[in-house]
DRENDO-1510 file (C-alpha; in Angstrom, 1 decimal, always signed):
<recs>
REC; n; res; u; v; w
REC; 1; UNK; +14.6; -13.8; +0.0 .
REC; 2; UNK; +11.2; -15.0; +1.3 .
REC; 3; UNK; +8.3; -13.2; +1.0 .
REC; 4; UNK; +5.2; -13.9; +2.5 .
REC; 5; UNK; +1.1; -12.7; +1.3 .
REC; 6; UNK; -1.6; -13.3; +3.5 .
REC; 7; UNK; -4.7; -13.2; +1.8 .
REC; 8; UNK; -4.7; -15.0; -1.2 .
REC; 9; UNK; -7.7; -12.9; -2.8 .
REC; 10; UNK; -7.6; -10.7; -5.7 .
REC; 11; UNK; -5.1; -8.0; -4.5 .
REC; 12; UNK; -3.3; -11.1; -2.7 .
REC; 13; UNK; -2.9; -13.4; -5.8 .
REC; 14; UNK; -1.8; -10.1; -8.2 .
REC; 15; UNK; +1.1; -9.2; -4.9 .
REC; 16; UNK; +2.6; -12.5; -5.5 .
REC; 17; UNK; +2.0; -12.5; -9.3 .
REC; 18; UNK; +3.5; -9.0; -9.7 .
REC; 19; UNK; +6.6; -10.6; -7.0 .
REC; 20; UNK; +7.3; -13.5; -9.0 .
REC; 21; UNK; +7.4; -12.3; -12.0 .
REC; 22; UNK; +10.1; -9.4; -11.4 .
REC; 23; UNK; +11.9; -12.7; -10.0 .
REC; 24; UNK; +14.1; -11.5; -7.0 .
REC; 25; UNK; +12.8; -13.6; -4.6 .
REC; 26; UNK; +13.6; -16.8; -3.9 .
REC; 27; UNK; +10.3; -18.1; -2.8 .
REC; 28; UNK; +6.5; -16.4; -2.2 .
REC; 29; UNK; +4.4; -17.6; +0.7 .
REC; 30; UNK; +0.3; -17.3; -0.4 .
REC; 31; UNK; -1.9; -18.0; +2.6 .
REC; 32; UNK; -5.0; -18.0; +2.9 .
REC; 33; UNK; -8.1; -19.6; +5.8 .
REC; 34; UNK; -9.9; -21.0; +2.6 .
REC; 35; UNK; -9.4; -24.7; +2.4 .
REC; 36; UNK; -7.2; -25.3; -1.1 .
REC; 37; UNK; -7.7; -21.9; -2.4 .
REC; 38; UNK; -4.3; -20.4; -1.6 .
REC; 39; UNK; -2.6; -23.8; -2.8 .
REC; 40; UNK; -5.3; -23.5; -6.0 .
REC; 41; UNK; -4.0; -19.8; -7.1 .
REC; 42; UNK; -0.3; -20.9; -6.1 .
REC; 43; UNK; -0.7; -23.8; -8.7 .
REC; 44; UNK; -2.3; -21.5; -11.5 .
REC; 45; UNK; +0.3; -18.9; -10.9 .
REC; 46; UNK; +3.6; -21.3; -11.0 .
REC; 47; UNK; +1.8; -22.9; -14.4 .
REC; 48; UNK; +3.0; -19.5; -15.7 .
REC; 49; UNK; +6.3; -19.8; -14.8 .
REC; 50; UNK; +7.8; -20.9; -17.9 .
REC; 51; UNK; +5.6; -18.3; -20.0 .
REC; 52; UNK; +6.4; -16.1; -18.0 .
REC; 53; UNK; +9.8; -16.5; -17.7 .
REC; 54; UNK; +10.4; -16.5; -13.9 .
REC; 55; UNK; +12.2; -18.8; -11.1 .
REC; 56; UNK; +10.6; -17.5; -8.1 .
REC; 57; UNK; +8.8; -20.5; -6.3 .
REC; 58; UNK; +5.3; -19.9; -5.3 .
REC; 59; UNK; +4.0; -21.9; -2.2 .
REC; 60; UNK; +0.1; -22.0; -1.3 .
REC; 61; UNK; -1.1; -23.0; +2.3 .
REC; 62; UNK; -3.7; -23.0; +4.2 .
REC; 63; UNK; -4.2; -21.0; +7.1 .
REC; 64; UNK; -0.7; -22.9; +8.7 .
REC; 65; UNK; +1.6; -19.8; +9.3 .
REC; 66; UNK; +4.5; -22.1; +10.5 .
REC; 67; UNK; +4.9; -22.3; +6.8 .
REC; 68; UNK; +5.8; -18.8; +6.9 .
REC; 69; UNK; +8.7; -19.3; +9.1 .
REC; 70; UNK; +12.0; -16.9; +8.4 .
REC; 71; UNK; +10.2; -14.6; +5.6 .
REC; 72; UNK; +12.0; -11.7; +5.5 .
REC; 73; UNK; +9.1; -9.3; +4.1 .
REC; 74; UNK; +5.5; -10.2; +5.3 .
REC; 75; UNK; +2.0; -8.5; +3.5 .
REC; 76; UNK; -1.3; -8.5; +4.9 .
REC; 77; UNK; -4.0; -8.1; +2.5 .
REC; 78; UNK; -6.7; -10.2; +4.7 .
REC; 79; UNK; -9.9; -8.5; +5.2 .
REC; 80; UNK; -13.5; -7.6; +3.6 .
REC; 81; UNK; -13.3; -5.6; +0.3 .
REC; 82; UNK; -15.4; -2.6; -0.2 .
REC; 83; UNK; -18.6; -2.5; -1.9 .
REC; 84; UNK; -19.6; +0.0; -4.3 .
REC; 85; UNK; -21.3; +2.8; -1.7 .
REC; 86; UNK; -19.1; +1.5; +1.4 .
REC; 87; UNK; -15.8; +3.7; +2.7 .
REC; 88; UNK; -12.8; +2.4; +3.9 .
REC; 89; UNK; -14.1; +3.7; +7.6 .
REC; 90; UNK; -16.8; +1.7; +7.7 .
REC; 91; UNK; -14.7; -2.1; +7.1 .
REC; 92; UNK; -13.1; -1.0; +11.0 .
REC; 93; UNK; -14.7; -3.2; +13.1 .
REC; 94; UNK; -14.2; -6.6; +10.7 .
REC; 95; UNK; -10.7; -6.2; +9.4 .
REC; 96; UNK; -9.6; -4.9; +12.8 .
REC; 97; UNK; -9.5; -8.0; +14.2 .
REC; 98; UNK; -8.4; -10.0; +11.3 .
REC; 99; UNK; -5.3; -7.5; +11.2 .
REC; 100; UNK; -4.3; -7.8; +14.3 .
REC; 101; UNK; -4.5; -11.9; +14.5 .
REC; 102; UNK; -2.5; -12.3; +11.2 .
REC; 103; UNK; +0.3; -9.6; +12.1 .
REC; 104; UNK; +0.8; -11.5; +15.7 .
REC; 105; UNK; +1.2; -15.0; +13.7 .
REC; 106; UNK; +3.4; -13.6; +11.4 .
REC; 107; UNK; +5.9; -12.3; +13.8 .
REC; 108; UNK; +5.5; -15.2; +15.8 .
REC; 109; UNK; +7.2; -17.6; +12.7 .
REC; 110; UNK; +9.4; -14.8; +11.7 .
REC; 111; UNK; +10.4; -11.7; +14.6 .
REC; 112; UNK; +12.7; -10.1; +12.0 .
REC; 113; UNK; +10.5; -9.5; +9.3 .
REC; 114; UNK; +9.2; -6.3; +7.7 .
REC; 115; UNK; +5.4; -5.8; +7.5 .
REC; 116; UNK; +3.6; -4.4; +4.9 .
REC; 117; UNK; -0.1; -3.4; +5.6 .
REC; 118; UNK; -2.7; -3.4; +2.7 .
REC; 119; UNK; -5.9; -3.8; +4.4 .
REC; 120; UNK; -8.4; -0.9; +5.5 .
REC; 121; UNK; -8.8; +1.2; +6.6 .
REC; 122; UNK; -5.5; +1.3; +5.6 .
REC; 123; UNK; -4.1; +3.9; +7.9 .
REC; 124; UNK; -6.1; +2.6; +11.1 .
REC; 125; UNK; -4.5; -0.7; +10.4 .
REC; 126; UNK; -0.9; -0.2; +10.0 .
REC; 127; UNK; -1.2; +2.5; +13.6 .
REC; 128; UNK; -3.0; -1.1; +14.8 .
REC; 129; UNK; +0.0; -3.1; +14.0 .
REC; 130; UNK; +1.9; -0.6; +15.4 .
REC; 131; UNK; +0.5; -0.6; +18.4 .
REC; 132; UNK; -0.2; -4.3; +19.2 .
REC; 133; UNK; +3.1; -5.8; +17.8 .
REC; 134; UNK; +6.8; -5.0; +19.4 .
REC; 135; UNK; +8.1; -4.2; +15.9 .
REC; 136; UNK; +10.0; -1.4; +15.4 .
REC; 137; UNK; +8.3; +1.4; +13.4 .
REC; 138; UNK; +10.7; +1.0; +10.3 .
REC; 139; UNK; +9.6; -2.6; +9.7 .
REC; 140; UNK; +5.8; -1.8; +9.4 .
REC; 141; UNK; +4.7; +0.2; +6.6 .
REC; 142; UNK; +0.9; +0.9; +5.0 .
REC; 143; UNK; +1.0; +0.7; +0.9 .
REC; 144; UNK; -1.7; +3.6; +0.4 .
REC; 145; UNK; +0.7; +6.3; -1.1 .
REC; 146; UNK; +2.3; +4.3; -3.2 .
REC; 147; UNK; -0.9; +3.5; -4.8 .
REC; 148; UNK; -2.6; +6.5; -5.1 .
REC; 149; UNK; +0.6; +8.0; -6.2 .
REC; 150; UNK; +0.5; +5.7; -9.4 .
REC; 151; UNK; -3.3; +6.3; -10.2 .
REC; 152; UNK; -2.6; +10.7; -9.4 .
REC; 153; UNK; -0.1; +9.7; -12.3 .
REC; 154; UNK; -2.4; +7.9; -14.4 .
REC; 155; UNK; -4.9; +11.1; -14.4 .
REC; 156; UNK; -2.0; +13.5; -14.5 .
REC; 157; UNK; -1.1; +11.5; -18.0 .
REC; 158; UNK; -4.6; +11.2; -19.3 .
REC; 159; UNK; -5.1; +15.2; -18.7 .
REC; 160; UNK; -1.6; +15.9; -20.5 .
REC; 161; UNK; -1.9; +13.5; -23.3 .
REC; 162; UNK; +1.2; +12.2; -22.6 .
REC; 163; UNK; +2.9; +8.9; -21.7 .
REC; 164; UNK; +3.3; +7.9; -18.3 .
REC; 165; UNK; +7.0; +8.0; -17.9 .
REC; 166; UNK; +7.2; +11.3; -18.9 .
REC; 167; UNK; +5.1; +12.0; -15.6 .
REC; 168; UNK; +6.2; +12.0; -12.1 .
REC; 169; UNK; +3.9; +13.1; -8.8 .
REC; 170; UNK; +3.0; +12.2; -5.3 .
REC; 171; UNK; +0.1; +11.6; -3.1 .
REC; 172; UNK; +0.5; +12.3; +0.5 .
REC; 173; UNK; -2.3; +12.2; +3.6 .
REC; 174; UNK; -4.5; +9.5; +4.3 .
REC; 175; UNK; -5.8; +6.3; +2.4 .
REC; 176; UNK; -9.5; +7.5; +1.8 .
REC; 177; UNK; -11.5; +9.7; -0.6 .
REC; 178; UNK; -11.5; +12.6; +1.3 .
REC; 179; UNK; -7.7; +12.6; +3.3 .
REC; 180; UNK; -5.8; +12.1; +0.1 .
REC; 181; UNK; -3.4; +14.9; -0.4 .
REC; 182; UNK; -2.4; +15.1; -4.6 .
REC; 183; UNK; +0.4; +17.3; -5.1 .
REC; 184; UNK; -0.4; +19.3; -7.9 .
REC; 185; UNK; +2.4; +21.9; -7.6 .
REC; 186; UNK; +5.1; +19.6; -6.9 .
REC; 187; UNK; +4.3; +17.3; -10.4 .
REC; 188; UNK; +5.8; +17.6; -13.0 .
REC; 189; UNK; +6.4; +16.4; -16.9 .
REC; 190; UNK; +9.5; +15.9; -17.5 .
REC; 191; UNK; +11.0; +18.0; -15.2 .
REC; 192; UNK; +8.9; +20.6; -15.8 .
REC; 193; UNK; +5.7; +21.6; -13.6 .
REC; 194; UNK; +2.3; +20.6; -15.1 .
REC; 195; UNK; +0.9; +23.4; -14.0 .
REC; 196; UNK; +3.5; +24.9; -17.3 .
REC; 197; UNK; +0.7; +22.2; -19.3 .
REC; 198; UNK; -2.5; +22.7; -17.6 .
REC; 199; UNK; -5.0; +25.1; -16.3 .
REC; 200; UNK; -5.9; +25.3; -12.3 .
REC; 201; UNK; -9.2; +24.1; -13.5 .
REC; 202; UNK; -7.9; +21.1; -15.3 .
REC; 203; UNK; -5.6; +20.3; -12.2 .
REC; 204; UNK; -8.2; +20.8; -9.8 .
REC; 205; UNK; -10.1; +17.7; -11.9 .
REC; 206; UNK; -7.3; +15.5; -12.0 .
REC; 207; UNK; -7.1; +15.9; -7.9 .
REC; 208; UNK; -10.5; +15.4; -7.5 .
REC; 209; UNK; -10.5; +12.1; -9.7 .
REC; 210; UNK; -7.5; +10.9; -8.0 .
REC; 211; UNK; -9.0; +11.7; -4.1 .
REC; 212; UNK; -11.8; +9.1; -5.8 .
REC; 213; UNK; -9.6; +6.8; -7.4 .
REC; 214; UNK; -10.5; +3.7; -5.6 .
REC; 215; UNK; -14.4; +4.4; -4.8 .
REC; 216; UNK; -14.8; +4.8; -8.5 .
REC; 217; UNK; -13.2; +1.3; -9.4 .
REC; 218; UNK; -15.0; -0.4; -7.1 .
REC; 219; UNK; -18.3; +1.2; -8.6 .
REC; 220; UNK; -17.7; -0.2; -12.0 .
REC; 221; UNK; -16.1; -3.6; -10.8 .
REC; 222; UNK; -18.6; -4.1; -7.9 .
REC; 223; UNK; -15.3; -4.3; -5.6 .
REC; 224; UNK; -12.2; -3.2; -4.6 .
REC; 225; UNK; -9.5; -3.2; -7.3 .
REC; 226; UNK; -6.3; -5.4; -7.6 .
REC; 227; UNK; -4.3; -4.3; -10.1 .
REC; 228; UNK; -2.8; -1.7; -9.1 .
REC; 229; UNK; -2.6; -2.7; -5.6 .
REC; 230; UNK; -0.4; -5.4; -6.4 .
REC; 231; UNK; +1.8; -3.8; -8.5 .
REC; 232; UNK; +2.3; -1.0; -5.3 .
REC; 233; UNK; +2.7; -4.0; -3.4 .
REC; 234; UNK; +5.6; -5.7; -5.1 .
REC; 235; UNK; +7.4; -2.2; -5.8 .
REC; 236; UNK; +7.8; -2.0; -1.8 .
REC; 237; UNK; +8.5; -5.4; -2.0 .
REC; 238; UNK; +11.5; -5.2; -4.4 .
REC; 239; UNK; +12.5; -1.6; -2.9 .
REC; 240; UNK; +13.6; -3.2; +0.3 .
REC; 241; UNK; +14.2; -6.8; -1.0 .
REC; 242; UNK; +17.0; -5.2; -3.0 .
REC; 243; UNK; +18.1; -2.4; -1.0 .
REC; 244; UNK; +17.3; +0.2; -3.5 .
REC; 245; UNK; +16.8; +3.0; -1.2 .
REC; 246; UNK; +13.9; +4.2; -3.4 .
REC; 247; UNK; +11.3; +7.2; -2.4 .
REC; 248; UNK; +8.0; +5.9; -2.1 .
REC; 249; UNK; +4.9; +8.0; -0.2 .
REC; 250; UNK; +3.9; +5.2; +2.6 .
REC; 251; UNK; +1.7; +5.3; +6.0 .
REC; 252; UNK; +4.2; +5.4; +8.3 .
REC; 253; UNK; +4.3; +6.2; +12.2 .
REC; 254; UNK; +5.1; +9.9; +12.6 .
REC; 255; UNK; +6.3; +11.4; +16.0 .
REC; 256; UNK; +6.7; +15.1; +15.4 .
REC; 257; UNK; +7.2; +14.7; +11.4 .
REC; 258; UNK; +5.4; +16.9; +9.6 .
REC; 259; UNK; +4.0; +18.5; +13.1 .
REC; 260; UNK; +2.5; +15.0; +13.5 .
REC; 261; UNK; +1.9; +13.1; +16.5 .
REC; 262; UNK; +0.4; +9.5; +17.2 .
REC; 263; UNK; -0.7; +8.2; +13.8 .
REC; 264; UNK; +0.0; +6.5; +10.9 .
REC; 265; UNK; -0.6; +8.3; +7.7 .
REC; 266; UNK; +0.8; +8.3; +4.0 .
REC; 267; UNK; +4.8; +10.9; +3.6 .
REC; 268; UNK; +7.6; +10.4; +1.3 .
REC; 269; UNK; +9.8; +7.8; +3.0 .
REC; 270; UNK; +12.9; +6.0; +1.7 .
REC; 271; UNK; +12.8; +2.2; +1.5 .
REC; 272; UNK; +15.7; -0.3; +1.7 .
REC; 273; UNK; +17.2; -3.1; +3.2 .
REC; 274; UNK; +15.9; -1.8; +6.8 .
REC; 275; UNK; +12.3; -1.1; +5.7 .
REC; 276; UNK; +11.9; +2.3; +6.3 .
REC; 277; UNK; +15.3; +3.9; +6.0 .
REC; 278; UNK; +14.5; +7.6; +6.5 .
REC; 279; UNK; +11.1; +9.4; +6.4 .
REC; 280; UNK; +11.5; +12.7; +4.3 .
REC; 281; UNK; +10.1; +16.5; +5.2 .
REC; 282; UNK; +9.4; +18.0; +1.8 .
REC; 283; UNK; +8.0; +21.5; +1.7 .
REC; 284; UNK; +5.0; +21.8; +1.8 .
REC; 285; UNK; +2.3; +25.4; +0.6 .
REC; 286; UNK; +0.4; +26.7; +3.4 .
REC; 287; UNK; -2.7; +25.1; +1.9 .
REC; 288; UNK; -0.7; +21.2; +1.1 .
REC; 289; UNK; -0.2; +21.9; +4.8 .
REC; 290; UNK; -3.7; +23.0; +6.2 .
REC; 291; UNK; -5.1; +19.8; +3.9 .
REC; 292; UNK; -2.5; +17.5; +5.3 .
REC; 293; UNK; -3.4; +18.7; +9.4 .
REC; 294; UNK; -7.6; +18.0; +8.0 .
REC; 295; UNK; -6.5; +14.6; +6.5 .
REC; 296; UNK; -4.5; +13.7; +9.7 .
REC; 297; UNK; -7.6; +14.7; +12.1 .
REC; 298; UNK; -10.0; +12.0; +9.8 .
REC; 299; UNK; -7.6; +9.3; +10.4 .
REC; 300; UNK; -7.5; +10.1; +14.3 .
REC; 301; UNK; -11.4; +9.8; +13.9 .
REC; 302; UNK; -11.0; +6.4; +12.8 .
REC; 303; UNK; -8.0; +5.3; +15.3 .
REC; 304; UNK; -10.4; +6.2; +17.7 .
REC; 305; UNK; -13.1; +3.5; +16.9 .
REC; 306; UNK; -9.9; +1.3; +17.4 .
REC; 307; UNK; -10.6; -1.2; +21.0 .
REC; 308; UNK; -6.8; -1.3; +21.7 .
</recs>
């Protein structure tokens, strides 16, 4: 299994960190335009191999994708970060272009591969890649849910005072402070709802600290975060790499799912050995749904200032 990571940055460098580590593939590709830094990270990463007890080769190059020949699973995290004060929106014009050079170099060295799309505007970029790659649309998939999903969990735990594992919940709807769809009424503890735990008021907080998850990180660390975006990462990564059929909420192309049309934006979706294996239709309140149809009408917004 090879795996390719484009961007060897931050969230690039914890993506093939996070990969290695949990040591089911055979090698990780770390690429980057940078003269030596990809190779430099690659180095400092496989110096922890033997701490860290893994076998997975790590590779570094710069900017020669014909080192990227054959990888089965390719992610692009290349692209400006945000800046404490800038949205996702506003990174469009840049990354756009970046996107769509790295996705067509990829599939040039490897036609069969899967695509995973970090970059943002998240959802803009993976309906880019969509529409200027001949991929089919279970072998490009945006990360957002599965990342947003992990941090509504974080909150859900820190208003429960419980452990993590005890909580499971989803985030649906676009990448972006204001499209982000938290399901409060389908989480639960245990098996139990939260809402058995905590008051409307209290889950009405937790939303709104999830919707702002990522603006509020990149306040305090002066840019976007990586932690938990490689750790997202590599759970897609392993989720297909191993054909676990596991349920992650990704941006996905929908075509009359969910009463969507034309756009790429964040459902539950199986993941295995074909990328995206099935896209599931949960049900959703009348007001999930309303939010979802406002979420979906902000990402068209931004597909718009696409020049396809």
């Amino acid at each position: 299994m090879k795996v390719t990571v484009v961007g060897a940055g931050a969230v690039g460098a914890s993506c093939a960190e996070y990969i290695a580590i949990k040591d089911f593939a055979s090698e990780v590709v770390l690429l980057d335009i940078k003269e030596g830094f990809a190779e430099g990270k690659a180095m400092d990463l496989m110096q922890t191999a033997s701490l860290n007890g893994f076998d997975t080769k790590i590779t570094g190059v710069t900017n020669d994708y014909s080192k990227t020949t054959d990888s089965d699973i390719c992610v692009i995290t290349s692209g400006i970060p945000r800046k404490p004060g800038m949205t996702r929106e506003e990174l469009i014009g840049i990354n756009a272009g970046i996107v769509k050079m790295v996705s067509s170099s990829l599939i040039e060295y490897s036609p069969n591969t899967i695509l995973i799309v970090v970059s943002n505007p998240m959802d803009t970029m993976t309906y880019l890649v969509h529409k200027t790659t001949d991929l089919p649309k279970n072998r490009i998939i945006g990360m957002g849910g599965a990342l947003d999903s992990a941090r509504f969990k974080y909150r859900l735990a820190e208003a429960l005072g419980a452990p993590i594992s005890d909580v499971d919940g989803m985030v649906i709807g676009g990448h972006s402070d204001k499209g982000m769809v938290p399901l409060t009424a389908h989480a639960t503890r245990n098996s139990v709802k939260v809402s058995e735990f905590l008051s409307e008021d209290r889950l009405n907080q937790v939303k709104e600290d999830t919707k702002v998850g990522g603006a509020t990180l990149t306040k305090l660390l002066g840019t976007s975060a990586w932690y938990a975006p490689g750790a997202a990462v590599s759970g897609l990564v392993q989720a297909i790499a191993c054909d676990q059929n596991k349920m992650f909420p990704c941006s996905v192309l929908l075509e009359g799912e969910y009463g969507l049309n034309d756009l790429c934006i964040g459902v539950p979706v199986i993941l295995g050995r074909n990328g995206i294996e099935e896209i599931v239709t949960i049900k959703l309140s009348a007001a999930e749904e309303a939010h979802l149809n406002e979420s979906a009408e902000g990402v068209k917004k931004t597909n718009a200032l696409l020049e396809l």
